[in-house]
C-alpha positions in Angstrom: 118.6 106.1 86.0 122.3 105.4 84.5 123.0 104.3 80.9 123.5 100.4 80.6 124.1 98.8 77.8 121.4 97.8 75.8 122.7 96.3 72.5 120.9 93.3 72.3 119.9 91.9 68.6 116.0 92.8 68.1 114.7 89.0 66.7 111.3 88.0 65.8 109.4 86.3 68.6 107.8 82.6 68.3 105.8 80.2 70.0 108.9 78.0 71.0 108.1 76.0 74.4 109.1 78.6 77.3 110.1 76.0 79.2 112.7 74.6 76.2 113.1 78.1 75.1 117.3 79.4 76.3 115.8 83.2 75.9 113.5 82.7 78.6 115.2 80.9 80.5 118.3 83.5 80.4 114.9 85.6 81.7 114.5 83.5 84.4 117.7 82.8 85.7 118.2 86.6 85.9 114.3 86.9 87.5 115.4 84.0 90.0 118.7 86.0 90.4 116.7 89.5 91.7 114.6 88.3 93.5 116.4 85.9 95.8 118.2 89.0 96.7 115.4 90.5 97.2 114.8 88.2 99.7 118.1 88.4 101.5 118.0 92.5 101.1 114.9 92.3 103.3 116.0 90.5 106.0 119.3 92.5 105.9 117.5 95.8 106.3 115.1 94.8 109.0 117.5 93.1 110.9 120.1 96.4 110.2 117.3 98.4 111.5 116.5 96.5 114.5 120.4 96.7 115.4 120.2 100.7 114.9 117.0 101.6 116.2 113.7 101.2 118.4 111.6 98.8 117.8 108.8 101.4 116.4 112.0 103.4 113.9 112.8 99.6 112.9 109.3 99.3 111.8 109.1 102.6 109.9 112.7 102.1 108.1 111.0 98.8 106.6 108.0 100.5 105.7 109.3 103.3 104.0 109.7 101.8 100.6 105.8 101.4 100.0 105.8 105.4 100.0 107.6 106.1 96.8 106.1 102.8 95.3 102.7 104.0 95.7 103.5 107.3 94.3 105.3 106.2 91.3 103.9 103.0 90.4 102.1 104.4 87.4 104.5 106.1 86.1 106.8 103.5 86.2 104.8 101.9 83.6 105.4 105.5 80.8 108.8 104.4 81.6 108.9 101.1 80.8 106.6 101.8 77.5 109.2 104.8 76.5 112.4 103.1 77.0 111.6 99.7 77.0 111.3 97.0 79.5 114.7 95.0 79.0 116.7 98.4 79.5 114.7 99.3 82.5 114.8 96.3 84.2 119.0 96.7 83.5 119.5 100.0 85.2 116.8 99.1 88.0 119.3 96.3 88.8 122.4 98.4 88.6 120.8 101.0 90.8 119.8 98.2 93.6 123.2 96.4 93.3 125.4 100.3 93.8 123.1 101.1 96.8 123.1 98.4 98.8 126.9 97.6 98.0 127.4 101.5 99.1 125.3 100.8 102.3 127.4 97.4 102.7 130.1 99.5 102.8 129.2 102.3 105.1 128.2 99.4 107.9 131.7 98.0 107.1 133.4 100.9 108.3 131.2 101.7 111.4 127.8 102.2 112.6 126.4 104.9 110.6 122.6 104.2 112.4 119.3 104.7 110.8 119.5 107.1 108.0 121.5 105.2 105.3 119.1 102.6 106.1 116.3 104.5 105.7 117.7 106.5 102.3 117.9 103.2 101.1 114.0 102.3 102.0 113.2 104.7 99.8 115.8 104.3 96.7 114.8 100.9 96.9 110.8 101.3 97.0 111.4 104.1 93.9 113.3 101.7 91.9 110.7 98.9 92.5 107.9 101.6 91.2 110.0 101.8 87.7 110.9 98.1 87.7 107.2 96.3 88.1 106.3 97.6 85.4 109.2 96.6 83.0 109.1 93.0 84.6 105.2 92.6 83.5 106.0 94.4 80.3 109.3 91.9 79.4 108.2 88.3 78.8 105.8 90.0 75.3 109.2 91.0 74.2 110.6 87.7 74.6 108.1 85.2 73.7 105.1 84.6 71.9 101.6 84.7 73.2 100.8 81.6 73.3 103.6 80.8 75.8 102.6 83.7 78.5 100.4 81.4 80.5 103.7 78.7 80.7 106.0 82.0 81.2 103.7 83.1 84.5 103.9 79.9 85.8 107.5 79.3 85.5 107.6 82.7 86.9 105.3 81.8 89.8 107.4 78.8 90.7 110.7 80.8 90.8 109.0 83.3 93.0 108.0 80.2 95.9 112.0 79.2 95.2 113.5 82.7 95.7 111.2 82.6 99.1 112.3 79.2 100.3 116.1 80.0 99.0 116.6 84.1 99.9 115.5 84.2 103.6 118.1 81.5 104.8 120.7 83.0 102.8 119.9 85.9 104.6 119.7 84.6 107.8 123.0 82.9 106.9 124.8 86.3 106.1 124.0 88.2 109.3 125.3 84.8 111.1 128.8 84.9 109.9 129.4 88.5 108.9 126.3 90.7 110.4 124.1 92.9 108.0 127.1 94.3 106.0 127.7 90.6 104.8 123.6 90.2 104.2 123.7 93.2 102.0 126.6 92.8 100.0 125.3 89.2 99.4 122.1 90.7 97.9 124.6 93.4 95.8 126.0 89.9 93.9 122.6 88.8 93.2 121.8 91.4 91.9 124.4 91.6 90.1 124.5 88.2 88.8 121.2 89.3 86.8 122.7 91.8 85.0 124.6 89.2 82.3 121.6 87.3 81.6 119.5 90.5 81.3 122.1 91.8 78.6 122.4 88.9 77.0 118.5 88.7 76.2 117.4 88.5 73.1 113.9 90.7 72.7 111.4 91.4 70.1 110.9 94.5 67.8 110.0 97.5 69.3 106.3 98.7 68.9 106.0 101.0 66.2 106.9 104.6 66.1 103.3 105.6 65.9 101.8 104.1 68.7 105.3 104.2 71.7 105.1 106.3 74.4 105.8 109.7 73.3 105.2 113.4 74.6 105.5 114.2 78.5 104.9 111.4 80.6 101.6 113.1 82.3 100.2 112.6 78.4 101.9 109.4 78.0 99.9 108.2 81.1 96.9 109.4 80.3 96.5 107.5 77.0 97.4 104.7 78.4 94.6 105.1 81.4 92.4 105.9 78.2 93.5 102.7 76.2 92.6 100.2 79.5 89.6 102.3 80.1 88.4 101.7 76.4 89.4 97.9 76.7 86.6 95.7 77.7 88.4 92.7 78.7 91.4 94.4 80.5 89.1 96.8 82.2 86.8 94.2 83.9 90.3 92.1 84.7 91.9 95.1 86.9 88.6 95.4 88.6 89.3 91.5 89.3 92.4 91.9 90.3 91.8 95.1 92.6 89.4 93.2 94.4 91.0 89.9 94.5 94.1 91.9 96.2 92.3 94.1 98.4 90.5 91.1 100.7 93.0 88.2 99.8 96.2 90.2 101.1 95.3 91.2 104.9 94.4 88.4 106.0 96.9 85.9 104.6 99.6 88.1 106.1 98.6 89.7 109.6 95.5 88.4 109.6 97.1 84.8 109.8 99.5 85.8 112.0 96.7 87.3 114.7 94.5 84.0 114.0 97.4 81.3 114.8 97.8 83.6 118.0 94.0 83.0 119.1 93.9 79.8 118.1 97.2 78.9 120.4 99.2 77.5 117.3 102.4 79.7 117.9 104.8 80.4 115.6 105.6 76.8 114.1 101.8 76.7 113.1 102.3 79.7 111.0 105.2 78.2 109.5 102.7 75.0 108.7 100.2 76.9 107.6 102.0 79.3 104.9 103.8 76.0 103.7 100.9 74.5 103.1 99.9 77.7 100.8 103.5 78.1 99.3 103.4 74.4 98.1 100.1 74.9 96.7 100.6 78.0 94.6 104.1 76.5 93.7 102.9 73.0 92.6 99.9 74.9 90.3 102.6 77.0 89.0 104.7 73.9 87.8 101.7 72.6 86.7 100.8 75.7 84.5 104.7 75.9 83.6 104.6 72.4 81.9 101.2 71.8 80.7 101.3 75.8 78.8 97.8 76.7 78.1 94.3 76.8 80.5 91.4 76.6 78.1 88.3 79.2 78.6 90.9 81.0 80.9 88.4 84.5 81.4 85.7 81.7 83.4 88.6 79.5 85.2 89.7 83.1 86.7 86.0 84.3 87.4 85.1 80.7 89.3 88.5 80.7 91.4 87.7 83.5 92.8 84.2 82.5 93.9 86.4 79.3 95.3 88.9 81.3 97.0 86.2 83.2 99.4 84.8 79.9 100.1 88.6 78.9 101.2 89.4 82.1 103.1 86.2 82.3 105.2 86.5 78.8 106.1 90.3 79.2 107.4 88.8 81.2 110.4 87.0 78.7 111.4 89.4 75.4 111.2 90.3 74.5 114.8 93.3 72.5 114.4 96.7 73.3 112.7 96.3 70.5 110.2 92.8 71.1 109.2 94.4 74.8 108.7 97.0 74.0 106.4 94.9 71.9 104.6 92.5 74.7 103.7 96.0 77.1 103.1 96.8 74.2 100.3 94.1 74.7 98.6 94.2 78.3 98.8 97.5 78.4 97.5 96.2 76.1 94.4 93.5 78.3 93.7 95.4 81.9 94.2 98.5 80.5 92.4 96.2 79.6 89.4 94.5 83.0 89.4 97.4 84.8 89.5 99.2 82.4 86.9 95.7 83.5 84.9 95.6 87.7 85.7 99.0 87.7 84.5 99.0 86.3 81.1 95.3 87.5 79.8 96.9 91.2 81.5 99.5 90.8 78.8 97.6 88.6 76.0 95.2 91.1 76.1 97.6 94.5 76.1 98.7 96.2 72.9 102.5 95.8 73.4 102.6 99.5 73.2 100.8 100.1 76.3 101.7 97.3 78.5 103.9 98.9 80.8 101.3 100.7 81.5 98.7 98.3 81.7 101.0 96.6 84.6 101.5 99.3 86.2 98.0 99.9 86.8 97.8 96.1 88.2 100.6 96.3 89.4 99.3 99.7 91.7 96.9 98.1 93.3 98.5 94.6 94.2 101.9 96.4 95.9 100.5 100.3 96.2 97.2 99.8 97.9 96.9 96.1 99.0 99.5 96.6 102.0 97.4 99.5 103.8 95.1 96.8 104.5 97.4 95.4 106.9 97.0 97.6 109.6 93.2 98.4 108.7 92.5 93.9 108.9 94.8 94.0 112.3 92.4 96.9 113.9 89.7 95.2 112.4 90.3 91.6 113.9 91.5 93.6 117.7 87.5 94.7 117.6 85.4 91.7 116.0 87.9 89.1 116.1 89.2 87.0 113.0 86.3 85.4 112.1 83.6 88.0 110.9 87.3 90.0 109.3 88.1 86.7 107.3 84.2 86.3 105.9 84.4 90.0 105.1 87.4 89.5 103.4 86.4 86.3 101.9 83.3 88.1 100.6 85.9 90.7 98.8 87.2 88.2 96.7 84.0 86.4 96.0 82.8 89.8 94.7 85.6 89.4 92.2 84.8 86.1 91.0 81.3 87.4 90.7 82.1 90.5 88.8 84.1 88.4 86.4 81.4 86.2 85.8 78.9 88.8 84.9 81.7 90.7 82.4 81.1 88.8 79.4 84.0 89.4 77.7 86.5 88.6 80.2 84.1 85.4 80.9 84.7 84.8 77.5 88.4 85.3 77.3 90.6 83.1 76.0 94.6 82.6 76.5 96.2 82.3 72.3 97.4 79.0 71.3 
């Protein structure tokens, strides 16, 4: 990982509104900044890869970076306690901006076919297991703790933006200048973070006594012990593993194979994942301005009991509009229990272990969640969509349910 600079003024963290606050918002322009090119460096490399390669190698290019993410999501998180989230999340961005601007490059000056794409696949899905962490770890450094439920959903709401705002760029790049111009677009995004990452102003460091110290395998395994011996945030990753594990395959292929059967095509997936998008981005304003959910262990515990109900019943819609109905109030309930994971994840964390604390989350929601994809697509070619959706559905009910019976993450509450 190079050196960046990392002189920002350590200041004591208040309660200011998030929303009114120019630290966070210097957060989350440079947030907005990522991961719009985040957006645009997908579409560059799949496109990129199509252009060099089979079908099938296209597909195994853009799969590549789930390997190293997987395998080094949790210690991305020893990383981001030892060093400190702000300077992570610096270099992560200077890494990402050098590759891809290298890879622009190389596709500049001929066609140099699959492995620089590939090579990059994996430097990218590496970097990603060192930066999660760091980006769950940040907004404790910059804010108080009372403003991490209005922090998650201004974060939420920039997420549904850098969606709506990085694939057309993208799309808009390969049009006038092929992949080389996609990626070196996604290079200045990047970039453009790194000013407002510098610039940040962050709290002071956790005390000597308690950092991350020793060799990382130690460093990891105290923080595995600390989470294990934490009654709130041990019952709230078993919510969240669950919650993951049977909301992500079929809101992704699983949609994909059901508009198919039910003869919507294309432009009914588009409906349908609009419909969630503006859900989970109007709760996420909602959260943003408003600040606070009272009782916020049971709101999370009884969204996920609605959630199953939602995601069993989209199997059985027949018509596009009854379809993206139901997706709109998915997206209202999944955007408010994520909005909710996120902030009693970091409420609840001693600031010395939350990188790793995210990380953990973190390993489940981008590590294992995806290898349901192909598991809920062989699933659905033998049984169909309906009996894989209530399964599913079922999945994330048992989360809600399991967070009910944990009384103390029933009985969480955000801080004022």
């Amino acid at each position: 990982m190079p050196s960046a600079p990392t002189t920002a003024a350590h200041v004591p963290v208040t309660d200011r509104p998030a929303h009114r606050d120019p630290n966070v918002l210097r957060w989350l322009g440079a947030y907005a900044s990522s991961a719009t090119g985040d957006n645009v460096y997908y579409l560059a490399l799949s496109w990129a890869a199509v252009q060099a390669g089979t079908p099938a190698q296209a597909g195994l290019v853009t799969a590549l970076s789930a390997v190293p993410r997987a395998l080094l999501m949790l210690g991305g998180g020893v990383i981001a306690d030892r060093f400190g989230p702000r300077r992570v999340l610096i270099s992560s961005d200077t890494v990402r901006c050098a590759v891809v601007l290298a890879v622009a490059g190389l596709l500049l000056a001929g066609r140099p076919g699959l492995w620089p794409l590939a090579a990059l696949a994996l430097v990218f899905g590496a970097v990603d297991a060192v930066m999660m962490p760091a980006l769950g770890a940040l907004p404790t450094r910059i804010t108080g703790r009372g403003q991490l439920a209005r922090v998650h959903g201004m974060r939420g709401l920039v997420v549904r933006l850098a969606s709506v705002v990085g694939a057309p760029l993208g799309g808009l790049g390969v049009a006038l200048g092929g992949s080389a111009a996609a990626f070196g677009l996604a290079g200045l995004l990047f970039a453009a973070s790194l000013p407002l990452l510098i610039a940040l102003r962050v709290g002071e460091e956790p005390a000597e006594g308690t950092r991350a110290r020793g060799t990382a395998w130690s460093d990891l395994a105290d923080g595995l012990r600390y989470l294990r011996g934490h009654r709130v945030l041990r019952s709230l990753i078993v919510v969240i593993a669950l919650s993951d594990l049977g909301f992500v395959g079929p809101l992704n292929i699983g949609l994909t194979l059901l508009a198919d059967e039910r003869g919507w095509g294309a432009g009914g997936v588009g409906w349908v994942l609009a419909g969630f998008g503006t859900g989970a981005g109007a709760v996420s304003l909602l959260i943003g301005v408003r600040g606070r959910v009272p009782r916020a262990g049971l709101v999370l515990s009884v969204s996920g009991v609605a959630s199953a109900v939602a995601i069993a019943a989209l199997a059985y819609v027949p018509h596009v509009a009854a379809a993206v109905a139901v997706a709109l109030s998915i997206g209202l309930i999944s955007g408010l229990n994520g909005v909710l994971c996120g902030a009693l994840l970091q409420a609840g964390s001693d600031r010395a272990y939350v990188g790793r604390v995210t990380s953990v989350s973190t390993f489940f929601s981008l590590g294992l969640a995806p290898l349901t994809f192909p598991l809920t697509g062989a699933a659905i070619g033998l049984w169909g969509t309906g009996p894989v959706f209530t399964v599913s559905a079922a999945v994330c009910g048992l989360a809600g349910v399991y967070g009910l019976c944990s009384g103390p993450l029933r009985r969480a509450e955000l801080p004022r």
